[in-house]
C-alpha positions as CSV (number, residue, x, y, z in Angstrom):
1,X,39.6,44.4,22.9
2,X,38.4,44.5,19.4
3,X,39.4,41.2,18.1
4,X,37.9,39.6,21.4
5,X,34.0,41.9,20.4
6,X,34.7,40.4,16.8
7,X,35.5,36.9,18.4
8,X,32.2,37.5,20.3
9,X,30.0,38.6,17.1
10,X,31.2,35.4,15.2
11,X,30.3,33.2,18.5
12,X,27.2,34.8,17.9
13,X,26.6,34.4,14.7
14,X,27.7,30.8,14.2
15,X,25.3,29.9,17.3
16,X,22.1,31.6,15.5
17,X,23.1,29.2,12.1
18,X,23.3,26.4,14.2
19,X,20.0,27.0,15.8
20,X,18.6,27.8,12.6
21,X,19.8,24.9,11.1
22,X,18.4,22.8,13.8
23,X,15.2,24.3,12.7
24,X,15.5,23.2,9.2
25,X,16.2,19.4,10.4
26,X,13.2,19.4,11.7
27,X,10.8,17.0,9.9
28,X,7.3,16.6,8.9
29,X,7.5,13.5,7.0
30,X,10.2,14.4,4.5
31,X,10.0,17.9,4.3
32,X,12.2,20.4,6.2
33,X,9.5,22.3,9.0
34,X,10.2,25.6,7.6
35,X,9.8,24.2,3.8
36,X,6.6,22.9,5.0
37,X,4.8,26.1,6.4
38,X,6.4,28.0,3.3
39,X,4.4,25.6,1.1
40,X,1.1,26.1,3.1
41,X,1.4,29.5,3.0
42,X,1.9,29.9,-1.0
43,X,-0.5,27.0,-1.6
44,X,-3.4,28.7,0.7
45,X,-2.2,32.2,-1.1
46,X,-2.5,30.6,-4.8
47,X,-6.4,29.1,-3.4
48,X,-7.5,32.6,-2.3
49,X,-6.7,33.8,-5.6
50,X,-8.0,31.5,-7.4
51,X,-4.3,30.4,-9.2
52,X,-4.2,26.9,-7.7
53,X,-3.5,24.8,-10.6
54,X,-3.0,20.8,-11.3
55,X,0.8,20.8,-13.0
56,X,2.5,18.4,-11.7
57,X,4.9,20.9,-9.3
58,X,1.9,22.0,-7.9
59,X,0.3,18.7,-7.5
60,X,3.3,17.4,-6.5
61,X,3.1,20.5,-3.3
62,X,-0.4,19.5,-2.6
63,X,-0.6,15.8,-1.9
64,X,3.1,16.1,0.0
65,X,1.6,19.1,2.4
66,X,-1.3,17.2,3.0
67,X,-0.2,13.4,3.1
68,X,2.7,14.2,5.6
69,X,0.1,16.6,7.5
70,X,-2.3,13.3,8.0
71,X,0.7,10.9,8.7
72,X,2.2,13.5,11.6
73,X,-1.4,14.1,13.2
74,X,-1.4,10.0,13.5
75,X,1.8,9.8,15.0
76,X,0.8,12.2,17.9
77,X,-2.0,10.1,18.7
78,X,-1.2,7.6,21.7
79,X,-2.2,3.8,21.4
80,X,-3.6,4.2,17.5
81,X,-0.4,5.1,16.0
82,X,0.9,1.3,16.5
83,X,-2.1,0.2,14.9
84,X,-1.7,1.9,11.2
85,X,-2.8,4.9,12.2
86,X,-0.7,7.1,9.9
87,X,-2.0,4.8,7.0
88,X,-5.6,5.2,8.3
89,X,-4.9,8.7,8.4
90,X,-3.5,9.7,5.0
91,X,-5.8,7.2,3.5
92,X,-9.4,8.1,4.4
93,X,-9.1,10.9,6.5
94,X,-9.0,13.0,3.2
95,X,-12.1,11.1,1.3
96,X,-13.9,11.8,5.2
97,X,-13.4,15.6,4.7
98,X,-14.6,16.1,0.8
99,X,-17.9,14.2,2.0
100,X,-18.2,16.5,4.7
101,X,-17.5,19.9,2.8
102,X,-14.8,20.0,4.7
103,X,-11.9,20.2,2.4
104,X,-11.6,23.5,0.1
105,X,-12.9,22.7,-3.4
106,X,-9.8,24.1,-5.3
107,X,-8.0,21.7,-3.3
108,X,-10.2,19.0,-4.1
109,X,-10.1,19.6,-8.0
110,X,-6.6,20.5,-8.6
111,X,-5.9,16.7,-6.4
112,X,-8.1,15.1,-8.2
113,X,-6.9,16.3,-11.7
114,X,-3.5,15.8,-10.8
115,X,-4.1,12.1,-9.9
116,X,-6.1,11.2,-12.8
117,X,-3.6,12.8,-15.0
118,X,-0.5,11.6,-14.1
119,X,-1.8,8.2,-13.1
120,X,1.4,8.1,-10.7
121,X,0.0,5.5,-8.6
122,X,1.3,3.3,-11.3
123,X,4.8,4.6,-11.4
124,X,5.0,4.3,-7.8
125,X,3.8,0.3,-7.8
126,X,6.3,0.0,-10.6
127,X,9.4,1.5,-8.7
128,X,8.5,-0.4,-5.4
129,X,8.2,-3.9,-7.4
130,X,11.6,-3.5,-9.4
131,X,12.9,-2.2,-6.6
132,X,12.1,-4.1,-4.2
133,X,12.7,-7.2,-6.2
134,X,15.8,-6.3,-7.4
135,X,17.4,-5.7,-3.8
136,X,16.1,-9.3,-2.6
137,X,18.5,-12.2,-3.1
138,X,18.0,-14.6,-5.4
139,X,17.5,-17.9,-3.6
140,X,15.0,-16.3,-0.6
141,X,13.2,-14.9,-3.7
142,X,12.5,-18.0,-5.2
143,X,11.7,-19.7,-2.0
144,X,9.4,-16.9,-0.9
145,X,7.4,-17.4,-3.9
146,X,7.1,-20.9,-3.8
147,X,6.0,-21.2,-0.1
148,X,3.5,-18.1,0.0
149,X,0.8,-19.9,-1.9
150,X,0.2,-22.5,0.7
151,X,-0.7,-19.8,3.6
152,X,-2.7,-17.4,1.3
153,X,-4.7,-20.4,0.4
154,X,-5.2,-21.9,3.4
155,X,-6.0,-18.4,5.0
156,X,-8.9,-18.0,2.0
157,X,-10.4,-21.0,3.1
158,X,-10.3,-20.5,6.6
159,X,-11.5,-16.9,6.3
160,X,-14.3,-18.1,3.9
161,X,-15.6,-20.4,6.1
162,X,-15.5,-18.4,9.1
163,X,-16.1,-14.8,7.8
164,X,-19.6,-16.7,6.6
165,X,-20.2,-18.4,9.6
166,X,-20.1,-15.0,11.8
167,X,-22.4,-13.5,9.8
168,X,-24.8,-15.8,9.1
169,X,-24.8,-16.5,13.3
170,X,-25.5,-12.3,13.5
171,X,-28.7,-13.1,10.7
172,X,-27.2,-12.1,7.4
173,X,-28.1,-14.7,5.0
174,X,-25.8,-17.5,3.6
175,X,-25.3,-16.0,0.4
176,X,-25.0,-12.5,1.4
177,X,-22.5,-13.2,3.5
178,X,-20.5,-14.9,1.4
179,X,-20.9,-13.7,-1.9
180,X,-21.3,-9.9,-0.9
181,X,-19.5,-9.6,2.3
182,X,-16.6,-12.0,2.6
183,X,-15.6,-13.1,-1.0
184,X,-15.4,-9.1,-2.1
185,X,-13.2,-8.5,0.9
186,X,-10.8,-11.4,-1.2
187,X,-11.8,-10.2,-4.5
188,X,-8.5,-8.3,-5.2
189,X,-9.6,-4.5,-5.0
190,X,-11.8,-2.9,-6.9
191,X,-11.0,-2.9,-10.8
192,X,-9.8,-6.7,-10.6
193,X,-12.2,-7.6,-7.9
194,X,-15.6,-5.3,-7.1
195,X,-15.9,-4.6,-10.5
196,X,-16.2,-8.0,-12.4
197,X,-17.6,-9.7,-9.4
198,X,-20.4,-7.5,-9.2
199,X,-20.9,-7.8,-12.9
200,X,-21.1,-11.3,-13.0
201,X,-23.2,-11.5,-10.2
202,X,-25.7,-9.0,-12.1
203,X,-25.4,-11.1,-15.6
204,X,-26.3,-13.8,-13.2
205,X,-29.2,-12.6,-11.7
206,X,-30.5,-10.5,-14.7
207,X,-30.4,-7.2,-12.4
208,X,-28.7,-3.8,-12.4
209,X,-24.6,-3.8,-11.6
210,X,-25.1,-0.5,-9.5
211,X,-26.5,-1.2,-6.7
212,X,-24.7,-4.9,-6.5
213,X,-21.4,-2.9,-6.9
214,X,-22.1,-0.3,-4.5
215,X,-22.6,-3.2,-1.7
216,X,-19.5,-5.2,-3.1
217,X,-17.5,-2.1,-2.5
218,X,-18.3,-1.7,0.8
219,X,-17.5,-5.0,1.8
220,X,-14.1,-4.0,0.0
221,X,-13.1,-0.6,2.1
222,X,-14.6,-2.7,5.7
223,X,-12.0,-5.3,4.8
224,X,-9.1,-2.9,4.0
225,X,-9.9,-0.8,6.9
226,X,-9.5,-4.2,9.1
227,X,-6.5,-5.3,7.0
228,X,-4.8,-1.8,7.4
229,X,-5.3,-2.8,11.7
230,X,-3.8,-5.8,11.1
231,X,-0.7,-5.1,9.3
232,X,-0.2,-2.2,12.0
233,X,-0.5,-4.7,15.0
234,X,1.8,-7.2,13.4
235,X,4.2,-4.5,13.2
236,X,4.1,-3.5,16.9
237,X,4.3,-7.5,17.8
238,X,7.1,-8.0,15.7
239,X,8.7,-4.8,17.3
240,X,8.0,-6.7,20.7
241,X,8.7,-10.0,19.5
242,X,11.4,-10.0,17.7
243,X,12.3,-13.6,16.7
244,X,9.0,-13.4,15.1
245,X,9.7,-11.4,12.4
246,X,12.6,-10.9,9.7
247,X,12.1,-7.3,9.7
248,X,10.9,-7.1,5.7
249,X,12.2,-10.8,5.0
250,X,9.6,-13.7,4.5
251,X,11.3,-16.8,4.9
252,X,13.8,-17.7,7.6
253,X,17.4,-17.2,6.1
254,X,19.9,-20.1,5.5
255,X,23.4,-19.4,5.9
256,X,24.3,-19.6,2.5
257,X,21.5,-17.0,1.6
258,X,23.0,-14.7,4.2
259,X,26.5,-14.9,3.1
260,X,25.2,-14.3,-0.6
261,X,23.3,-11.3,0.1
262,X,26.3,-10.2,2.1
263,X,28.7,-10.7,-0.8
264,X,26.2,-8.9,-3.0
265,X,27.7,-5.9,-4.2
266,X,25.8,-2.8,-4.6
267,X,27.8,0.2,-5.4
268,X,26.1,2.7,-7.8
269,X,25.7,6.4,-9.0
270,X,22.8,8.9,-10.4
271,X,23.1,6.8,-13.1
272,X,22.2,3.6,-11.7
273,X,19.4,5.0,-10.3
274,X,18.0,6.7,-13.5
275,X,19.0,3.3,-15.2
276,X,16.8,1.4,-12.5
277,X,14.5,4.3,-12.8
278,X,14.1,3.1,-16.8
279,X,14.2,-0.5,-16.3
280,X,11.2,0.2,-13.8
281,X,9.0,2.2,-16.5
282,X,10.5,-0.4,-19.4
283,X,9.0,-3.5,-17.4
284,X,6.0,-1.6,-16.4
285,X,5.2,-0.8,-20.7
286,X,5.4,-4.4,-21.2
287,X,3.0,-5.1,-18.7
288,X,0.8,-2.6,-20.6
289,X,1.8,-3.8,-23.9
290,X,0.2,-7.3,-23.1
291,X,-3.2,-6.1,-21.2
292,X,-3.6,-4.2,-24.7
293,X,-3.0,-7.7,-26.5
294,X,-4.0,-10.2,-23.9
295,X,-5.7,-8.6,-21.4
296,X,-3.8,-10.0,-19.2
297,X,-2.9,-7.4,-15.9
298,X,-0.3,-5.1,-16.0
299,X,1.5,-5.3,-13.0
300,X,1.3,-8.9,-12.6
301,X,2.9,-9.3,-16.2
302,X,5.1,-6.8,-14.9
303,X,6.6,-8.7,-11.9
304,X,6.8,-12.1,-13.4
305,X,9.4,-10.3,-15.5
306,X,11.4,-9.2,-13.0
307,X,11.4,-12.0,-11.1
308,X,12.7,-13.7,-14.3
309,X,15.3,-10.9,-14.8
310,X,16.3,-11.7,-11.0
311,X,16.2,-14.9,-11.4
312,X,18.1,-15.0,-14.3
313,X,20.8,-12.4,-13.2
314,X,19.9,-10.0,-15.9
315,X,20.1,-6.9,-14.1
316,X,23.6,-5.9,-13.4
317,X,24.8,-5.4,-9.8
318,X,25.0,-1.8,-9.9
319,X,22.0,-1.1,-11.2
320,X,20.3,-3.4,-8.3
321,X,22.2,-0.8,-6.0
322,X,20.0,1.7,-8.0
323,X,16.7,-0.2,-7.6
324,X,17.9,-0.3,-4.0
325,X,18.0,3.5,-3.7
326,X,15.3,3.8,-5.9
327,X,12.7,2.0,-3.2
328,X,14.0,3.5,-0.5
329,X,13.2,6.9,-2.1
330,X,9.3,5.9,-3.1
331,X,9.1,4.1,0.3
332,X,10.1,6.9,2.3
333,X,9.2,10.2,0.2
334,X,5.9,8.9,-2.0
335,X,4.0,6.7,0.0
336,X,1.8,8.8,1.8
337,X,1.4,11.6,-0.7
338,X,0.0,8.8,-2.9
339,X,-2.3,7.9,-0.4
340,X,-3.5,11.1,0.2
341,X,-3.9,11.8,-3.9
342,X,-5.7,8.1,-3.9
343,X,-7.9,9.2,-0.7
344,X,-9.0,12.6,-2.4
345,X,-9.2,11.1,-6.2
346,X,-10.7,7.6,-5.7
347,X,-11.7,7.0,-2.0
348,X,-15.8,7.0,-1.6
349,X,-16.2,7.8,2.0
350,X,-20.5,8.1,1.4
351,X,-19.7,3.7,-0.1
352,X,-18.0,3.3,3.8
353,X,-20.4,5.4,5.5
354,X,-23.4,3.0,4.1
355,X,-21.8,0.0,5.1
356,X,-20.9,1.1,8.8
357,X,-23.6,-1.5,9.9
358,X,-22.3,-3.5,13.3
359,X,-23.4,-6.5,11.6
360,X,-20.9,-5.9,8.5
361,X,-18.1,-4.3,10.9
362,X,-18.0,-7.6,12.8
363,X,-18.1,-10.2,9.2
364,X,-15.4,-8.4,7.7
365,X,-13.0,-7.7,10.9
366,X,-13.9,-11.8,11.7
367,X,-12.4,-12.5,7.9
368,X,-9.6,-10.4,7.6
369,X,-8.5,-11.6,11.1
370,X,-9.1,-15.2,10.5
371,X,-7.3,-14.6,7.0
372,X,-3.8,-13.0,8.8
373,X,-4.1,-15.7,11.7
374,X,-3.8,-18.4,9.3
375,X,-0.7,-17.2,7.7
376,X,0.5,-16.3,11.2
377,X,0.1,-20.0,12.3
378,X,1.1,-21.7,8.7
379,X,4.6,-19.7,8.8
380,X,6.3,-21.7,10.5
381,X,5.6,-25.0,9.2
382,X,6.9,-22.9,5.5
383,X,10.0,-21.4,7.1
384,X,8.9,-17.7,7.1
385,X,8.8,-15.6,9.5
386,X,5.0,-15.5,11.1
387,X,4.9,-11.6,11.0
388,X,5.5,-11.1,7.2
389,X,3.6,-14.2,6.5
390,X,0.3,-12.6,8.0
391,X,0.6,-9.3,6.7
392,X,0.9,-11.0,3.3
393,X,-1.8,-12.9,3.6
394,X,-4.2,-9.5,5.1
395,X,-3.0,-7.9,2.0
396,X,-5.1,-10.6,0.5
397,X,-8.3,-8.4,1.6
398,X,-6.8,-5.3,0.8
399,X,-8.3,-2.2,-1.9
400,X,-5.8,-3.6,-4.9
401,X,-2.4,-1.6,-5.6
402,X,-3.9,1.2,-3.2
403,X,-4.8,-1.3,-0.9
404,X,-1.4,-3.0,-0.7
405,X,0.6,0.3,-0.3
406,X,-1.5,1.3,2.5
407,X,-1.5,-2.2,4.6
408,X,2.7,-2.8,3.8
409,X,3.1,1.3,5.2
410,X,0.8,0.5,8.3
411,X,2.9,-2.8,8.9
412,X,6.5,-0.4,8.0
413,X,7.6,-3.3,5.8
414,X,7.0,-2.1,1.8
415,X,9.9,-5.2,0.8
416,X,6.9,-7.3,0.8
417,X,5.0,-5.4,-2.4
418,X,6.1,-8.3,-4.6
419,X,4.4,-10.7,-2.7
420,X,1.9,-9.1,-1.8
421,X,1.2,-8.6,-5.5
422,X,0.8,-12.1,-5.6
423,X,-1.8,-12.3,-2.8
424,X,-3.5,-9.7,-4.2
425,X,-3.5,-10.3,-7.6
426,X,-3.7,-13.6,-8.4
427,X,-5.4,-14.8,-5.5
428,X,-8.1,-11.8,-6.2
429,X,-8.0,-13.5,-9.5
430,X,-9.0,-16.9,-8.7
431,X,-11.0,-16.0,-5.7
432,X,-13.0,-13.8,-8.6
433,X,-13.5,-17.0,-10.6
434,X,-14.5,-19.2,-7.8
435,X,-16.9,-17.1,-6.6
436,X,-18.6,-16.9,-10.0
437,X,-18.6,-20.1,-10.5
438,X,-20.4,-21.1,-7.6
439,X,-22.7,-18.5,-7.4
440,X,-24.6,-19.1,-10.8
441,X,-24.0,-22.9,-9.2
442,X,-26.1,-22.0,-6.1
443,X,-28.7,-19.7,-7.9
């Protein structure tokens, strides 16, 4: 009788761990539900007192309470949430509330300090490049780069011409649309695009930068908005349609390049993944090293090199296997934390709010759409994959780095970062430089 009541009590106490343990499994984003409220509850406690500080555990609490909050709110909503809506969500949702006094302002400053300190936006570009990169093989690598000029350049034409079209047809005039709706939106973000473009247009003209700027940069957030809608609906298509995606992959595999990725070997440890880890911050310095001496930008310089190192077979196959593990961890567990931080520390909502003119909506959404159909239609004739293509090329009219994080999370396919880079980057680039050059042409 007693062994079958002790029998009983350990019945009983096995099934209240299991249960409890089923509780624990429960996710919001990455973090266990009752780790969650438990961080809510001492992060609200340490605001009421006063104690909220910007260290980076703290910091680190913050933006991963409130990035997985926005995410999970998006993925409850019907119909949006296969549209980006998580991305939309972590990445302006945030900006929306500090502009409406919504937010709590120890919240607000201890973000914003912790962003601006640890510049981690950086290290999280850096980790998803090497990674990335490093966990491609070698042959679709090269032939991805090679091949994604030709729709991103085609796209930029087509969107150009179009994108100024609309919006002269809806009354803008020729050079404002172009120059201050639809080449910003291609400009490459804001430090490597709305920034020197608005310059130069001010040098130009002999006028203020401000207010040029502040109507550049609106252009810029309409077009990522779009771009972030984009990449979301290529996602669902390619979910639907699935012979028109590769799932992450640009071009269309050849057997050989299946059997070598197969063959790849990528066994590794904690210390391939801190070796990957440093390898990461090593290529990122250099990229630093020669904006100091060149001015030449960072994470461009950046993956170059480790394309080359790729290319080369530098990088041992173990420590690929920890670049591997090493971008699945950012792409998984940092992504929308970051784009919380970035929403809170460097989103203007009052720049978007201004340019929430039906007349600017339609421009932009006509550009970025013309700009992803393009590379939807080019892919083929390439040998990538339609899906990828496109959101490669919207990643063109993204917000930079920030920009390309948020449009590759919408679309679920972060492998692209390295090519997006490119779109971004160095299309930005020359886009930047065309646009110049033509406008003091035209003045």
């Amino acid at each position: 009788m007693k062994s079958s009541a002790r029998a009983l009590g350990q019945n009983e106490s096995v099934g209240l761990k299991e249960r409890w343990w089923r509780v624990f499994d429960v996710r919001i984003g990455a973090l266990p539900l009752p780790v969650y409220l438990l961080l809510i509850a001492v992060l609200a406690a340490m605001g009421a007192h006063g104690k909220l500080a910007s260290d980076l555990p703290t910091g680190i609490a913050l933006v991963t309470v409130g990035g997985f909050t926005c995410a999970e709110l998006a993925k409850r909503i019907p119909w949006i949430r296969h549209v980006g809506a998580t991305s939309i969500f972590a990445a302006f949702i945030p900006s929306m509330m500090i502009y409406y006094g919504l937010m709590p302002a120890p919240v607000t400053k201890a973000v914003t300090t912790f962003t601006k300190q640890s510049n981690f936006l950086y290290l999280f570009i850096a980790a998803i490049i090497v990674g990335s990169v490093l966990s491609l093989d070698r042959q679709a690598l090269v032939k991805g780069f090679v091949r994604i000029f030709v729709p991103v350049a085609s796209g930029s034409v087509a969107a150009a011409v179009v994108g100024t079209a609309v919006g002269t047809a809806l009354g803008l005039d020729l050079k404002h649309a172009l120059f201050l709706v639809v080449v910003p939106i291609m400009a490459g973000g804001v430090g490597e695009g709305a920034l020197p473009l608005s310059a130069g247009y001010a040098q130009i003209l002999g006028v203020e930068q401000g207010p040029l700027f502040a109507q550049v940069l609106s252009a810029v957030m309409l077009g990522n908005i779009a771009a972030i809608c984009c990449a979301g609906f290529l996602s669902y298509l390619g979910a639907r349609r699935p012979h028109l995606t590769g799932n992450g992959r640009l071009t269309v595999a050849q057997t050989d390049d299946v059997a070598d990725a197969k063959s790849a070997s990528f066994e590794f440890d904690v210390s391939s993944v801190a070796a990957a880890g440093a390898t990461a911050i090593a290529l990122y310095l250099l990229g630093v090293l020669s904006h100091q001496y060149f001015d030449w930008p960072a994470p461009v310089v950046m993956l170059v090199l480790v394309v080359a190192a790729q290319f080369f077979q530098i990088v041992s196959p173990r420590v690929k296997g920890g670049a591997r593990f090493m971008y699945g961890f950012f792409s998984t567990a940092v992504t929308y934390p970051l784009m919380f931080a970035i929403s809170v520390a460097m989103t203007p909502w009052g720049e978007i709010v201004t340019a929430f003119h039906w007349v600017n909506i339609v421009t932009a959404v006509s550009t970025v759409i013309t700009l992803t159909l393009t590379g939807f239609f080019v892919a083929r004739r390439m040998g990538m994959y339609p899906v990828e293509a496109a959101i490669v090329n919207a990643t063109h009219s993204g917000l930079g780095g920030t920009g390309d994080v948020a449009i590759l999370t919408a679309a679920g396919r972060m492998e692209l970062m390295p090519f997006a880079q490119i779109a971004t980057r160095i299309g930005g680039a020359i886009t930047v430089m065309l646009a110049l050059a033509a406008f003091a042409w035209l003045r």
